[in-house]
KEFI-281401 format. One record per residue: residue in three letters; z, y, x negated of N, C-alpha, C, O in turn. Coordinates in steps of 0.2 Angstrom, whole numbers, padded with zeros to 4 digits, always signed. Each point is the difference from the previous one (the first is absolute). Layout:
KEFI-281401
ALAZYXZYXZYXZYX
...
END
This chain:
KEFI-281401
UNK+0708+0522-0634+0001-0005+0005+0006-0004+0000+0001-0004+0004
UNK+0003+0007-0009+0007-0007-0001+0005+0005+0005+0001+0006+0000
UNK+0002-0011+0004+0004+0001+0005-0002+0004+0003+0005+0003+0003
UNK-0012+0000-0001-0002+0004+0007-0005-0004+0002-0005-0001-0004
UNK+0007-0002+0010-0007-0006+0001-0007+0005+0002-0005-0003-0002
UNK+0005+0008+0006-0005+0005+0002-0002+0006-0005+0001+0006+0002
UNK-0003-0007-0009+0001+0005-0004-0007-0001-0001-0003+0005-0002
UNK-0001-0009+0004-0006+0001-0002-0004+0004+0008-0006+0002+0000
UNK+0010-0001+0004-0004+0004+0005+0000-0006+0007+0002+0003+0005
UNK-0004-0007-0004+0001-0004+0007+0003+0002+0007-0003+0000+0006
UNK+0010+0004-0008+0003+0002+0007-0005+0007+0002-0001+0002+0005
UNK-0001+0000-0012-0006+0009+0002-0004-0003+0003-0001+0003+0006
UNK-0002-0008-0009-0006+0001+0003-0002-0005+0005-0006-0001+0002
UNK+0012-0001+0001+0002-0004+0006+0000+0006+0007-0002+0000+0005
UNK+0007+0005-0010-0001+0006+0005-0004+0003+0001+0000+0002+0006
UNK-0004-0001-0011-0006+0006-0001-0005-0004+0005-0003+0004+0004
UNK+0003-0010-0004-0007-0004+0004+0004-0001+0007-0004-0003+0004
UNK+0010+0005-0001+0001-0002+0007+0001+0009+0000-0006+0001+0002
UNK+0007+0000-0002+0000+0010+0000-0008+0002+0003-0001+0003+0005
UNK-0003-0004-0012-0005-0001+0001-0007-0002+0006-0005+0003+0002
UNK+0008-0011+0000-0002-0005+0004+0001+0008+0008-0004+0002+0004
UNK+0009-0001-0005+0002+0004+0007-0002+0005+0001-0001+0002+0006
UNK-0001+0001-0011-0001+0008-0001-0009-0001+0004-0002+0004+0004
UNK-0002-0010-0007-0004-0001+0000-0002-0003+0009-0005+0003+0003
UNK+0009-0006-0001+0000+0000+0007+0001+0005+0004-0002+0000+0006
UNK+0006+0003-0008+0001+0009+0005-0007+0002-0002-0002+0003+0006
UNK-0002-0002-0012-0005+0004+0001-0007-0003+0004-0003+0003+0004
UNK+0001-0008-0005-0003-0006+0002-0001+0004+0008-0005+0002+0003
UNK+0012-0003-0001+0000+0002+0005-0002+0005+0005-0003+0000+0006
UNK+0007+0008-0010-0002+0005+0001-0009+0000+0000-0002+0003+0004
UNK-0002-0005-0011-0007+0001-0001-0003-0004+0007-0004+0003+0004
UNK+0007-0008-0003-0004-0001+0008+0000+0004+0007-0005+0001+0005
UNK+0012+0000-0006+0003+0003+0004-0004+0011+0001+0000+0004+0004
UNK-0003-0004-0009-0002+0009-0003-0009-0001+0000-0005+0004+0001
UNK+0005-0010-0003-0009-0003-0002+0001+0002-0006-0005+0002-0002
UNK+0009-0002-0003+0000+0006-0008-0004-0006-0003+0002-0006+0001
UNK-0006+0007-0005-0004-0006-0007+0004+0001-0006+0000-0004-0004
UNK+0004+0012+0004+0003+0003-0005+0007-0005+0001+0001-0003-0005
UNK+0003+0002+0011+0007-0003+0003-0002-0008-0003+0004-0002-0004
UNK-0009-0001+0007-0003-0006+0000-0001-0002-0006+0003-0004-0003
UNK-0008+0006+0001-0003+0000-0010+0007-0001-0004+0000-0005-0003
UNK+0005+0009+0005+0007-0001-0006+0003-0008+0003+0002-0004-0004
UNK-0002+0006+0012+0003-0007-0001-0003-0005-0002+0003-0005-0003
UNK-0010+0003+0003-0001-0005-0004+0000+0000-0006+0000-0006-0003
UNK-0001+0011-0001+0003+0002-0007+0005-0003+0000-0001-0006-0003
UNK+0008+0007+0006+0006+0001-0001+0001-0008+0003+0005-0003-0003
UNK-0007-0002+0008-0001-0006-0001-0002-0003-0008+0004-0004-0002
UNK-0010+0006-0002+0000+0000-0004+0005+0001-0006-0002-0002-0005
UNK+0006+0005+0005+0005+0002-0002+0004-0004+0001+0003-0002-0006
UNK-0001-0001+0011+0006-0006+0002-0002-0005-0003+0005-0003-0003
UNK-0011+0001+0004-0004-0005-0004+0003-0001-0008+0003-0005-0002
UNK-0006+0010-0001+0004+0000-0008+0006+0002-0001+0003-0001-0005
UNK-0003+0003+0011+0010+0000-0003+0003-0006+0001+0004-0003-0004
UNK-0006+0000+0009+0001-0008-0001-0005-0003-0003+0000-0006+0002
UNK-0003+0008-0006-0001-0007-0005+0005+0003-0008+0001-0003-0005
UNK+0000+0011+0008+0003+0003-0007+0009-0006+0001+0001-0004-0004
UNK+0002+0006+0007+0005-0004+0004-0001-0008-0003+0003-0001-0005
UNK-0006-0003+0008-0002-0006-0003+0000-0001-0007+0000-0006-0002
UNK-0001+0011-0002-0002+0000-0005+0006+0001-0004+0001-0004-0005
UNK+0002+0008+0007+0005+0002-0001+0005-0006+0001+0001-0001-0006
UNK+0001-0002+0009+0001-0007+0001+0000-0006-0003+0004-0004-0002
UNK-0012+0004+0001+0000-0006-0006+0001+0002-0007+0003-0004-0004
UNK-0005+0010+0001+0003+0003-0003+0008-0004-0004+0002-0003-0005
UNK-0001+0004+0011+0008-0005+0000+0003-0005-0005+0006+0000-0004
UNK-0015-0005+0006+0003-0008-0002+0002+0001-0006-0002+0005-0003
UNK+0007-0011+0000-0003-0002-0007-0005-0003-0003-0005-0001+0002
UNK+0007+0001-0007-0008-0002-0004+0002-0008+0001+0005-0002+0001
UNK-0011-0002-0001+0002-0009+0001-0008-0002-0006-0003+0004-0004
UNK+0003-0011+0004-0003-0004-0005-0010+0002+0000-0004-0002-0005
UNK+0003+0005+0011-0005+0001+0003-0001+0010+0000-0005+0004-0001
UNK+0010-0003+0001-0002+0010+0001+0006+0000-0007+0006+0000-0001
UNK-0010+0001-0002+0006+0001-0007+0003+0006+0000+0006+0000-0003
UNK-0009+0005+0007+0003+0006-0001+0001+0004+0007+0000+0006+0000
UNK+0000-0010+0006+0003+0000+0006-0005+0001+0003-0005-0001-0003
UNK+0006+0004+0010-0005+0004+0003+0001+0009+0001+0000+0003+0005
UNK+0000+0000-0011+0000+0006-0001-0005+0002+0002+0000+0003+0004
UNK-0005-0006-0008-0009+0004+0000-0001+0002+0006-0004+0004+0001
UNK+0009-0009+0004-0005+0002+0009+0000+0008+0002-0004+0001+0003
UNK+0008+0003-0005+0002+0007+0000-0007+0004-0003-0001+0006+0002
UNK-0005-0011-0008-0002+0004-0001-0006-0001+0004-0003+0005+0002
UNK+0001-0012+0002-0003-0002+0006-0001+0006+0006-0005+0002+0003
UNK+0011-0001-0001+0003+0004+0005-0006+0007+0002-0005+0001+0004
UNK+0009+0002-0009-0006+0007-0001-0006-0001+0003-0002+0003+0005
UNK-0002-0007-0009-0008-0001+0002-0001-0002+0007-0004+0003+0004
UNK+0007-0009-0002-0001-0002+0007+0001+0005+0003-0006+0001+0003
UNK+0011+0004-0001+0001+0006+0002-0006+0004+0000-0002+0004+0005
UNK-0001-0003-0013-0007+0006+0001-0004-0003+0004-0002+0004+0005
UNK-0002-0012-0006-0003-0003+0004+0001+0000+0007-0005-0001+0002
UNK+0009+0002+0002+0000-0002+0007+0001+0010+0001-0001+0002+0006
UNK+0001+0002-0010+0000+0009+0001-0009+0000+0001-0003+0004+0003
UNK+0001-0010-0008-0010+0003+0001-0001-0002+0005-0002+0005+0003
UNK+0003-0011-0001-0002-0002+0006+0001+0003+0007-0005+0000+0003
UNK+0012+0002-0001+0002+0005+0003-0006+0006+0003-0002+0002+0006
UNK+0001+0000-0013+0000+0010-0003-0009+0000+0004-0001+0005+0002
UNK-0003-0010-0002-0005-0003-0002-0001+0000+0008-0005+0004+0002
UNK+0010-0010+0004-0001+0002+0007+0003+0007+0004-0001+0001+0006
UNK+0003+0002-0012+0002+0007+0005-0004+0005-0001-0002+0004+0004
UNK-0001-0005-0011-0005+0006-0001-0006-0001+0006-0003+0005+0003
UNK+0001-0011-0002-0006-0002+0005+0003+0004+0006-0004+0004+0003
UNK+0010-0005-0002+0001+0001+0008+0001+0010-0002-0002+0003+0005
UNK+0004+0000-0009-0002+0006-0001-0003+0003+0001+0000+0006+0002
UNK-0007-0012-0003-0008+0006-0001-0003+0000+0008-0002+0004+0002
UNK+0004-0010+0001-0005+0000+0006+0006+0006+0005-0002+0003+0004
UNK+0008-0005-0007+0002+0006+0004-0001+0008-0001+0002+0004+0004
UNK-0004-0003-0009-0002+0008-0002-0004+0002+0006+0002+0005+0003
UNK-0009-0009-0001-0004+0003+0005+0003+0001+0006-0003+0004+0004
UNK+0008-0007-0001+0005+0003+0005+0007-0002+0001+0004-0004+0002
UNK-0002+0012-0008+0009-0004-0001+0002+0001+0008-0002+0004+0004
UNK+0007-0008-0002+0004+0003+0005+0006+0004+0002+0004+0000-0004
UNK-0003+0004+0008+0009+0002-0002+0004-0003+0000+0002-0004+0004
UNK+0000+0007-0009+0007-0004-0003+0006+0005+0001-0001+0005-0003
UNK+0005-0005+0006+0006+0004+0001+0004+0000-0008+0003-0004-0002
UNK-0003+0011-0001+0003+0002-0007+0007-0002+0000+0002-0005-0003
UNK+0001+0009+0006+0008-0001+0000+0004-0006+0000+0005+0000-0004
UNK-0008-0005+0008+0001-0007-0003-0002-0003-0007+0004-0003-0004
UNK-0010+0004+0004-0002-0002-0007+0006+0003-0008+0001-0003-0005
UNK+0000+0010+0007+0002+0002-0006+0007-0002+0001+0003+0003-0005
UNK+0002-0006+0011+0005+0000+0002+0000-0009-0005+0004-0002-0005
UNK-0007-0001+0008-0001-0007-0002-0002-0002-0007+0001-0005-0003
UNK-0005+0013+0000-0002-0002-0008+0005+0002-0003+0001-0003-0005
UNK+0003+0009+0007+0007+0003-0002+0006-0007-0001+0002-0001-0005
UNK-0001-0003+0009+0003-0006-0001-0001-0002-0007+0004-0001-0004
UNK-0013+0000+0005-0002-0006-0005+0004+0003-0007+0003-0003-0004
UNK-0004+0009+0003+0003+0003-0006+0007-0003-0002+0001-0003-0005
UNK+0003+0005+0010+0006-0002-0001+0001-0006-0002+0003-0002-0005
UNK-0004-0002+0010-0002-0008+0000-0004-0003-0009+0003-0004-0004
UNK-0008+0007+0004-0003-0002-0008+0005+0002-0008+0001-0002-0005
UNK+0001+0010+0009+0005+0003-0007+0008-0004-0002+0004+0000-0005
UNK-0004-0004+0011+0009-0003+0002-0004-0006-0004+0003-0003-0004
UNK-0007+0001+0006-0001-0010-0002-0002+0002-0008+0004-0003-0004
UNK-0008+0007+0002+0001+0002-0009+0005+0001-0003+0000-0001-0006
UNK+0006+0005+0010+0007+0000-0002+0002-0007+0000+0002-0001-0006
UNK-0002-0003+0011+0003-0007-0001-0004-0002-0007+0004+0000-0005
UNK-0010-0002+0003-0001-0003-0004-0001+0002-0008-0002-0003-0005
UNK+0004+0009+0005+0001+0005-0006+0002-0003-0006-0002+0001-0006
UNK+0008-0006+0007+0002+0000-0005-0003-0006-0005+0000-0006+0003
UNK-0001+0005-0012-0004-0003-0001-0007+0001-0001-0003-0003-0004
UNK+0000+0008+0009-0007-0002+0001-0004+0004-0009-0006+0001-0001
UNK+0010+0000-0002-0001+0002-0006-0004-0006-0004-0005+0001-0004
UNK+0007-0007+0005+0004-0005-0004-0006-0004+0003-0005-0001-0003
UNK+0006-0001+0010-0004-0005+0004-0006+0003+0001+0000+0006+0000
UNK-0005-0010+0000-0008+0002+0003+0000+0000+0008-0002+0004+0003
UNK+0007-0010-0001+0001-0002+0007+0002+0004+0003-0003+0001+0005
UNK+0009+0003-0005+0003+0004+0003-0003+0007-0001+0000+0003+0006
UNK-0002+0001-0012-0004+0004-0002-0005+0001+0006+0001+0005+0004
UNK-0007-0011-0005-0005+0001+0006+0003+0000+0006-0005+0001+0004
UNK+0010-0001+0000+0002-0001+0006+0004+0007+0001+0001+0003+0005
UNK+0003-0002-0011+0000+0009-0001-0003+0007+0002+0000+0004+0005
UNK-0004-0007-0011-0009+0005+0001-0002-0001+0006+0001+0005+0005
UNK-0004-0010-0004-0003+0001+0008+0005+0003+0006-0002+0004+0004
UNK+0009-0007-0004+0004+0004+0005+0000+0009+0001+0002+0004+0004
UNK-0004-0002-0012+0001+0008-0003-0007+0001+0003-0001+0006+0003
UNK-0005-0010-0002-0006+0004+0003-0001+0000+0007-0003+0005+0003
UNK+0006-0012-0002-0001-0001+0008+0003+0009+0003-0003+0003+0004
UNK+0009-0002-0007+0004+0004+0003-0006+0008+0001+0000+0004+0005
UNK-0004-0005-0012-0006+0007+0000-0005+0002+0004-0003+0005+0002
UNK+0003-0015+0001-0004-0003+0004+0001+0006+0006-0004+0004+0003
UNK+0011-0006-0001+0002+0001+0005+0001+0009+0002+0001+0003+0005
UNK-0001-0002-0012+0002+0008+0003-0008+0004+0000-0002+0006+0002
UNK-0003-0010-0005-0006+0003+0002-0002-0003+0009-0005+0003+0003
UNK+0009-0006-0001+0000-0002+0008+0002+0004+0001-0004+0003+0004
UNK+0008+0000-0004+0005+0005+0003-0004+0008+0000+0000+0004+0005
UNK-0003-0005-0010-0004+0008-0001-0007-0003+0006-0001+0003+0006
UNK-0002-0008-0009-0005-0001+0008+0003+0000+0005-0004-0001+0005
UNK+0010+0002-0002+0002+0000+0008+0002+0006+0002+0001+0003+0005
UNK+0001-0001-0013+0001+0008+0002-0008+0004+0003+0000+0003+0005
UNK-0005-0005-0011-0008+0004+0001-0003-0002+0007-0003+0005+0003
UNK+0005-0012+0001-0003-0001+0006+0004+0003+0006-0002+0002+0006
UNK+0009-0004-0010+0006+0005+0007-0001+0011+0001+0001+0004+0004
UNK-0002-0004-0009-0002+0005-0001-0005+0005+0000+0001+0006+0000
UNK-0007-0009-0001-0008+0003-0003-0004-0004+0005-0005+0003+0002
UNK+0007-0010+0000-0004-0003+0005-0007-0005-0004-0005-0003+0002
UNK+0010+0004-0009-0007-0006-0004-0001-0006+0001+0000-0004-0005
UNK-0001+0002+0009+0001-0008+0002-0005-0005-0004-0001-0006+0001
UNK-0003+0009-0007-0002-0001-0005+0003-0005-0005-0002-0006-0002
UNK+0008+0011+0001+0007-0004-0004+0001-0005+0002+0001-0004-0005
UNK+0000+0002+0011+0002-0007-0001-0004-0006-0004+0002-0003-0005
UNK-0009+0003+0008-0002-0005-0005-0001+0000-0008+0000-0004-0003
UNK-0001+0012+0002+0001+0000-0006+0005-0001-0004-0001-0001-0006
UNK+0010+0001+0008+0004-0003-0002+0001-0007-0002+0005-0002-0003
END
């Protein structure tokens, strides 16, 4: 951290969370716009997501301080806080979407695929680019690591969307949607 003021990751995940923040309102929008719960579901995941990358970001931040007469060894630990708040607000999440999954199984609606998988094909990109930004370190870091990881999954998230809008666009399974 001597002579690079952002070595600990801040401008990443400055980026990773307005990247993110955007990506998340394109699909928001799309899932209303298609009815998709599969479109819809991610983006509140992926508001979820923004959530903990900002508190990862924050974290990252205070991280920063120095240590004074009251935090003897700074505020490091907050990076290890991060993470968990993060898991926590993903149960909470996971918990209202599964509800709204099940009631829609007995009559999913159509969902037009080729958006879906056009818009989940993003998130791919969108999730592999934002784990490129924060790669580096995350070895070393818990805080960065967890917002690694989860960027590398969302992305599997996102290509198992892409395979449901291909099954719906193609096969007419409109099943898929809420089961994704």
């Amino acid at each position: 951290m001597h002579g690079h003021p952002h070595a600990d990751g801040t401008r990443a995940f400055a980026w990773v969370t307005l990247i993110n923040l955007a990506y998340t309102l394109l699909e928001a929008g799309y899932g209303f716009a298609t009815n998709s719960l599969a479109l819809l579901s991610d983006a509140v995941h992926n508001l979820g997501d923004v959530l903990g990358l900002a508190l990862a970001w924050g974290a990252a931040v205070l991280a920063r301080r120095p240590p004074t007469a009251r935090h003897t060894y700074g505020w490091r630990r907050a990076t290890l806080l991060s993470p968990l708040a993060n898991a926590l607000l993903l149960v909470a999440f996971s918990g209202a979407l599964g509800w709204e999954a099940i009631r829609r199984f007995s009559a999913p609606p159509e969902v037009p695929g080729l958006p879906v998988m056009v818009v989940a094909a993003l998130g791919i990109a969108v999730n592999l680019g934002a784990a490129w930004l924060v790669r580096d370190g995350h070895a070393q870091d818990l805080n960065r690591r967890g917002a690694f990881l989860h960027l590398v999954a969302d992305a599997a998230v996102s290509l198992a969307a892409v395979l449901a809008g291909a099954g719906m666009w193609w096969l007419g399974w409109t099943w898929l949607d809420p089961a994704m």
